[in-house]
N, C-alpha and C positions, 0 to 999 in steps of 0.2 A: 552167421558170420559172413561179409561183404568181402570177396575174394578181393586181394590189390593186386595189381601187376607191377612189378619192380621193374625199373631199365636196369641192366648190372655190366658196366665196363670190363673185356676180359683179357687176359694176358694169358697165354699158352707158353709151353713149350716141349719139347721131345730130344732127349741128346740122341745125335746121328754120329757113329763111329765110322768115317770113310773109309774103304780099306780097297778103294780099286773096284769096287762092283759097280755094275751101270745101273741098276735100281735098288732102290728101297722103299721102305714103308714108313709112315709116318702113325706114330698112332697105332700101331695093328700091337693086336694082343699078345699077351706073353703071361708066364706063367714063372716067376720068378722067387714065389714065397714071400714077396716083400712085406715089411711090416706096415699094419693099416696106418695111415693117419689119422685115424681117430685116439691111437696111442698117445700124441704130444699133449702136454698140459700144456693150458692155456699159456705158460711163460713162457714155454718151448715155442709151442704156432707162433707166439707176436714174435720171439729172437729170429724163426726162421723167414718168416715173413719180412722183417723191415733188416733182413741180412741177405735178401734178394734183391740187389739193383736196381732190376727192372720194377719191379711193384714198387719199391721205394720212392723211386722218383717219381714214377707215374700216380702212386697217392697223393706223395706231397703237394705236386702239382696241384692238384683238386685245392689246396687250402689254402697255397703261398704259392704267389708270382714268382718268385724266385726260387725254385726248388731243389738243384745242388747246394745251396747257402743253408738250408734245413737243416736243423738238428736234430737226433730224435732220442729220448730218455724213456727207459720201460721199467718198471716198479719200483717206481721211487717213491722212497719216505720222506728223509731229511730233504730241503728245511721245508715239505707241507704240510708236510702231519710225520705222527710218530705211532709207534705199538700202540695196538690196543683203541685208537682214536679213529671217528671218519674221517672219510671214507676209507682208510687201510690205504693202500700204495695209492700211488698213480700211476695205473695201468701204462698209457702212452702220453706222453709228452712231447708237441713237435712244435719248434720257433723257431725263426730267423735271426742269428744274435745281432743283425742289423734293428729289427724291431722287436725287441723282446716285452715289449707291451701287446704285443700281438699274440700270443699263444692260445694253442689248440691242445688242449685235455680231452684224452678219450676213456673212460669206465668200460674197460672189455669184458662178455663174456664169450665163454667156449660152449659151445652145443657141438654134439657128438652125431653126426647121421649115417645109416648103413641101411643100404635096398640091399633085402634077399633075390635069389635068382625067382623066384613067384612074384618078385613086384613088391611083395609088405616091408616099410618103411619104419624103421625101428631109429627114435632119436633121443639120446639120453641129455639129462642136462637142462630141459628146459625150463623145469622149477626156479632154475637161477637167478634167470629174465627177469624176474619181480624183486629179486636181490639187488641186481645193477642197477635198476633204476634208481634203489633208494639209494644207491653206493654215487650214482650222477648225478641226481639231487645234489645230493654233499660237494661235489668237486663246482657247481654253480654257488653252493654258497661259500666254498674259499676262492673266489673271485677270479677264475682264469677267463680270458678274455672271451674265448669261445670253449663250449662243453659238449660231448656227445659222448649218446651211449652207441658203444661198438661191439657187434654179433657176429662170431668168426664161425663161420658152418664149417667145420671139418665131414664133408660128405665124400665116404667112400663106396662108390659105385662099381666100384671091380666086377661084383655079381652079376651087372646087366649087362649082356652080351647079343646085342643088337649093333648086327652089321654095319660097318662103314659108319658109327655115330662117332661122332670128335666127343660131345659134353654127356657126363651120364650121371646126370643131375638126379637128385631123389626130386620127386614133383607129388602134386594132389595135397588132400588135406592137412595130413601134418604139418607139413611147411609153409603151408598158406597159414596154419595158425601163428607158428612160428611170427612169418610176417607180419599177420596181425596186432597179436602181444603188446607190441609198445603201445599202441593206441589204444587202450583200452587200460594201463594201470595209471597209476600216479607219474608219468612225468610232468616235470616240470615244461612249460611250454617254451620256456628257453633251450631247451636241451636238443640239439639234434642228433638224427640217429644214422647211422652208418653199418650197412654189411659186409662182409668180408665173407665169400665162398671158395674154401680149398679143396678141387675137388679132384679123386684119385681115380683114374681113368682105367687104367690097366693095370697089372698086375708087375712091374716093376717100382724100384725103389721111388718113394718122392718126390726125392732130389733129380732126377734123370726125366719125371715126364710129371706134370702137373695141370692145373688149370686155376687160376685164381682170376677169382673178378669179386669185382665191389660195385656198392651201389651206395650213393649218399642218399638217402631216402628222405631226412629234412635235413635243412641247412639249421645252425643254431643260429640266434640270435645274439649277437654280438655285445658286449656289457665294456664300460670301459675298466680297465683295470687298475688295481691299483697300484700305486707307486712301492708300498710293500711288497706286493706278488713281485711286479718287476725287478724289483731290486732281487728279491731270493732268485727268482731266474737267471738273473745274471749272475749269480753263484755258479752255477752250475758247472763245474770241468768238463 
C-alpha cells in the first residue's frame, strides 16, 4: 500500500469562561468524564456537524460561491427514493435554491477511531467503506449534479497525552488504509470523495472543545442534471 498524504482544512475551538483572571489555558487537559464522540451515529455526527456555523459555512464554501444562500438536507427519502430502494436516504444534500440544477449529494459513512495511551489504534466501522461506495454509485445514477462519497472520522484521542500538542490525531497504518480504500474499490470515477475528521482532544464535553477538519480529496465530476431532479429539488421545504 502507497501511503497518500491528505491536505485537511481545520477549524478549532475551546470555550474560555472569563471570570476576571489574567491567564488561561487554551486546550490544557481536563478530566471531565465526557462522553466519547465516537458515541454519535452517523445521523447524530452529520446534525451536529452542519448545526455548527462555523464548519457550515466554511464546507459549503468549498462547493458553492454563495454559501449563506446554501441549503442543506440530511436523510432524505421522499421524493428520491423510498424504503427499501437504492441507495436508502440521502445522506446530505446541499443547493443553492438560486440554482438548484446545481446540487451536491454526499453517501456518508462513520468510522469510529480510539488511540490507547500505548499508541494501538483501534477503528471500528471500516467494513462499511465498500458499503458507501456502492450506496454512491446509486446516488450518480439518480442524477444529482455533483456526487461524493463522505468519511466522517470520529477520532477520539483523549488517551494521548503529549504535552502542549493542539491535534491528537490517530496517525500510522490504519488510517493510511483508511485513506487508501476508496481507491482501490469500485467507485465510480465520477464520484468524488471528501473527509470530514472530528477530533476530541481533551477530556471535556464536544460541544465545549473540538477539532474538525476536512479534506476534499477528489473533486466529482460534474453531470448535467436533469430537469426531473431539479424540479424534486425545488420541492423541497
Amino acid at each position: 500500500m502507497t501511503k497518500r498524504t491528505l491536505l485537511f482544512h481545520t477549524i478549532a475551538t475551546d470555550t474560555i469562561n472569563l471570570t476576571g483572571a489574567t491567564s488561561y489555558s487554551i486546550f490544557a487537559d481536563a478530566s471531565e468524564g465526557a462522553t466519547t464522540i465516537r458515541e454519535k451515529t452517523e445521523a447524530q455526527a452529520l446534525h451536529w456537524l452542519f448545526g455548527n456555523p462555523l464548519f457550515k459555512k466554511d464546507f459549503c464554501q468549498k462547493f458553492f460561491p454563495d454559501a449563506p444562500n446554501v441549503r442543506h438536507y440530511l436523510g432524505l427519502q421522499a421524493p428520491f427514493t423510498k424504503s427499501g430502494d437504492k441507495p436508502g436516504d440521502i445522506d446530505v444534500l446541499l443547493f443553492n435554491p438560486d440554482q438548484p440544477h446545481q446540487a451536491a449529494a454526499f453517501e456518508a459513512k462513520r468510522l469510529k477511531i480510539e488511540t490507547s495511551e500505548d499508541g494501538t489504534i483501534k477503528i471500528n466501522r471500516a467494513s462499511e467503506i465498500a458499503h458507501g461506495i456502492h450506496q454512491a454509485n446509486h446516488y450518480h445514477i439518480l442524477g444529482f449534479h455533483r456526487n461524493y462519497l463522505l468519511m466522517i472520522l470520529l477520532d477520539d484521542g483523549r488517551a494521548q497525552k503529549t504535552v502542549n500538542t493542539l491535534m491528537r490525531y490517530a496517525s500510522g497504518r490504519p488510517v493510511d488504509e483508511i485513506f487508501s480504500i476508496p481507491w482501490i474499490e469500485a467507485l465510480d470515477p465520477n464520484i468524488g470523495v471528501v473527509y470530514i475528521r472530528v477530533n476530541q482532544t481533551i477530556d471535556k464535553p464536544i460541544d465545549d472543545t473540538y477539532i474538525i477538519s476536512y479534506c476534499i480529496d477528489k473533486e466529482a465530476v460534474r453531470q448535467v442534471q436533469t430537469d426531473e431532479m431539479t424540479n424534486k429539488i425545488r420541492s423541497l421545504k
